[in-house]
C-alpha positions in Angstrom: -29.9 -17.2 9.1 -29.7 -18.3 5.5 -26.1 -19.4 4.0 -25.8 -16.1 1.9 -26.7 -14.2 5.3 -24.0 -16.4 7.3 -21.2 -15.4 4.7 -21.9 -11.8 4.8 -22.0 -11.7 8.7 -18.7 -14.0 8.6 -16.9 -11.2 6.1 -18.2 -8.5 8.1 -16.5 -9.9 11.0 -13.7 -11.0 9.4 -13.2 -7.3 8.2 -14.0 -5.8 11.6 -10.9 -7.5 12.8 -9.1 -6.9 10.0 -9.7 -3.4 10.5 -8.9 -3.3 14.0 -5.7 -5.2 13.3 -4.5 -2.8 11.2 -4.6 0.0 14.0 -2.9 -2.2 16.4 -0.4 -3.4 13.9 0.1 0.8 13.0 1.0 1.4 16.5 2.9 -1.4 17.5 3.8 -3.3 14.5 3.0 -7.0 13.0 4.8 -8.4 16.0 4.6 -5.7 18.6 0.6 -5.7 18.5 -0.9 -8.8 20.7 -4.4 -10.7 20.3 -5.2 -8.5 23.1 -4.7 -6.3 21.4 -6.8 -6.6 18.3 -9.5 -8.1 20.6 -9.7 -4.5 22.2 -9.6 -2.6 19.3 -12.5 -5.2 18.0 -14.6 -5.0 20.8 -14.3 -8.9 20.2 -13.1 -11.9 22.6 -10.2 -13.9 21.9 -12.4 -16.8 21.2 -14.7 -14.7 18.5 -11.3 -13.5 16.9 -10.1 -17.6 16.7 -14.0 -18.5 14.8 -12.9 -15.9 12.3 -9.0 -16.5 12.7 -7.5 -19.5 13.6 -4.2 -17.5 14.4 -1.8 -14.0 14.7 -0.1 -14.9 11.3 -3.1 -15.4 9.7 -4.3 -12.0 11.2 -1.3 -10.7 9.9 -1.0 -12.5 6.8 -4.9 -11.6 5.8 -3.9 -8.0 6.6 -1.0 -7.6 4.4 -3.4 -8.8 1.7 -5.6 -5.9 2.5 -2.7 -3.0 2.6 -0.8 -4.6 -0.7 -4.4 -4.5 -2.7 -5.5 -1.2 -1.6 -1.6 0.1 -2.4 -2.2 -1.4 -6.3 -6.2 0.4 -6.3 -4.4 3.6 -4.6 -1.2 3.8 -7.2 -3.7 3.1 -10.2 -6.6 5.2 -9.2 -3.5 8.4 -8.5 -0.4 7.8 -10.3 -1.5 7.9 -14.2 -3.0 10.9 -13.6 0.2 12.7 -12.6 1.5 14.9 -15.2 5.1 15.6 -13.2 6.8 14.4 -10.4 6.2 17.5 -7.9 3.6 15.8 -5.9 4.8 12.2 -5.9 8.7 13.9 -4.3 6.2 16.1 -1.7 5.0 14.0 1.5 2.6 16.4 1.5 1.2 17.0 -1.9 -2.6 16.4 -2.9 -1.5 12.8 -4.2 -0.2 11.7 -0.6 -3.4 13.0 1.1 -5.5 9.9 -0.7 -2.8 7.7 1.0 -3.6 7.8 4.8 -1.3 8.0 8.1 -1.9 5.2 9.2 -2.0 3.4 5.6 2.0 4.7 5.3 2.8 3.0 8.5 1.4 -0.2 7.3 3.1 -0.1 4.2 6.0 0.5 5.6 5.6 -2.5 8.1 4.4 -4.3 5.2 7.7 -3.8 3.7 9.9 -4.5 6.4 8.1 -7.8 6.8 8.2 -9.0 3.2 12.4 -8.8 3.8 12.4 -11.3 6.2 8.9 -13.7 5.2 8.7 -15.6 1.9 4.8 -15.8 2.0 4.7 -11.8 1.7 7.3 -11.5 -0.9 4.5 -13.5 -2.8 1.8 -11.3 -1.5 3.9 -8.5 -3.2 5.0 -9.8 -6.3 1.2 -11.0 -7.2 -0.2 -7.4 -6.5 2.8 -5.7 -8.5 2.2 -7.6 -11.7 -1.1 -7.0 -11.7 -0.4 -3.0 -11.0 2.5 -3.1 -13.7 -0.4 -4.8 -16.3 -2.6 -2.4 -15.4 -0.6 0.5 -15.3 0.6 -0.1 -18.9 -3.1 -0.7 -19.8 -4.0 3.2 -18.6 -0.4 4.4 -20.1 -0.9 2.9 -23.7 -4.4 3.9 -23.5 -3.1 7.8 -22.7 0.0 7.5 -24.9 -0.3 5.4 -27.3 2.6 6.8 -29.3 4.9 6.2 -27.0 7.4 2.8 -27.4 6.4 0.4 -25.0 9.8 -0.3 -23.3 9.7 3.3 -23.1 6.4 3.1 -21.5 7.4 0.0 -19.3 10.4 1.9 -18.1 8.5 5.0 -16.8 6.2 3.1 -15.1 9.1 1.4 -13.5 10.6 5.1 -12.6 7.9 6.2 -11.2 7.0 2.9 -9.3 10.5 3.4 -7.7 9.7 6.7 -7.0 6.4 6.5 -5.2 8.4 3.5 -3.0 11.3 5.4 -2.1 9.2 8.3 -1.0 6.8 6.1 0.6 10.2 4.3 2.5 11.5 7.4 3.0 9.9 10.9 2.9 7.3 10.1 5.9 9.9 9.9 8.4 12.9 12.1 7.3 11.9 15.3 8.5 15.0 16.3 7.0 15.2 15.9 3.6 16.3 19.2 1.9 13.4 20.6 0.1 15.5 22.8 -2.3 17.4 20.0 -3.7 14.1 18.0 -3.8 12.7 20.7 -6.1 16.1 20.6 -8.0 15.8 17.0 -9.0 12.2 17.0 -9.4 13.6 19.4 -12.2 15.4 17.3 -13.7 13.1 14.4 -13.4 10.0 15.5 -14.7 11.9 16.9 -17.7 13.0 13.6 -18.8 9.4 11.6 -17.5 6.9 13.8 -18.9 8.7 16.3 -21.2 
């Protein structure tokens, strides 16, 4: 096996494990979800997961890589092309479907991690400057008229937004959808009008 042939079987493996992680960690959570696991969900042994892995929190830690990245490609690939707020305030809008079940657990666990571990707040904080350079990069380019702390603070509107429905809208089955559609009145009158 040649050296380029080695490192794309070791990323494939890498990934598969990654992949299966991130079921496990959806069900159970970072810490609820065991090597055994990941190594069923893998189809792997332990001892194939430690050549790839040497440990969990690197599991862990490789995976919240993977959710926080595809979370910045997600937001930029969806949010600029939202011209109000309707379907960012509705769970289950056209813009949440490109945003996966099991992707809004993980974000959510993702979250809840970072509040407690250092090394994911950095994760975080990495990925959101390069979605807030980004996202001002597609905004100036479609409104280039617009005053870039204006700019800057709709982005940071509508990054708050996406969060707090993301935190919240999955799992409160309560949320009072005529007041919802009130605000998002209000809202996208002010954002986009």
């Amino acid at each position: 096996m040649s050296h380029s042939e080695h490192d794309d079987f070791l990323l494939q493996r890498q990934q598969q494990v990654i992949s299966a992680a991130k079921v496990c960690f959806s069900r159970s959570g970072f810490h609820g979800a065991s090597m055994a696991d990941i190594s069923r969900e893998s189809a792997l042994g332990a001892g194939q997961i430690y050549r790839y892995f040497s440990s969990k929190e690197l599991i862990v830690m490789e995976t919240i890589k993977s959710i926080a990245q595809n979370w910045r490609l997600f937001l930029i690939q969806y949010l600029p092309a939202q011209q109000s707020t309707q379907d960012i305030i509705n769970a289950d809008s056209p813009f949440w479907q490109h945003w996966p079940s099991q992707d809004r657990k993980l974000l959510l666990e993702m979250y809840s991690e970072a509040s407690r571990n250092e090394s994911v707040r950095t994760i975080l904080a990495q990925q959101e400057q390069l979605l807030l350079a980004e996202l001002a990069a597609i905004f100036r380019a479609q409104q280039p008229d617009i005053d870039p702390t204006q700019r800057a603070n709709r982005i940071q509107f509508l990054l708050l937004l996406v969060d707090g429905v993301a935190c919240r809208a999955f799992g409160d089955s309560d949320l009072n959808q005529r007041e919802m559609q009130r605000v998002n009145g209000v809202l996208s009158q002010h954002l986009f009008g």
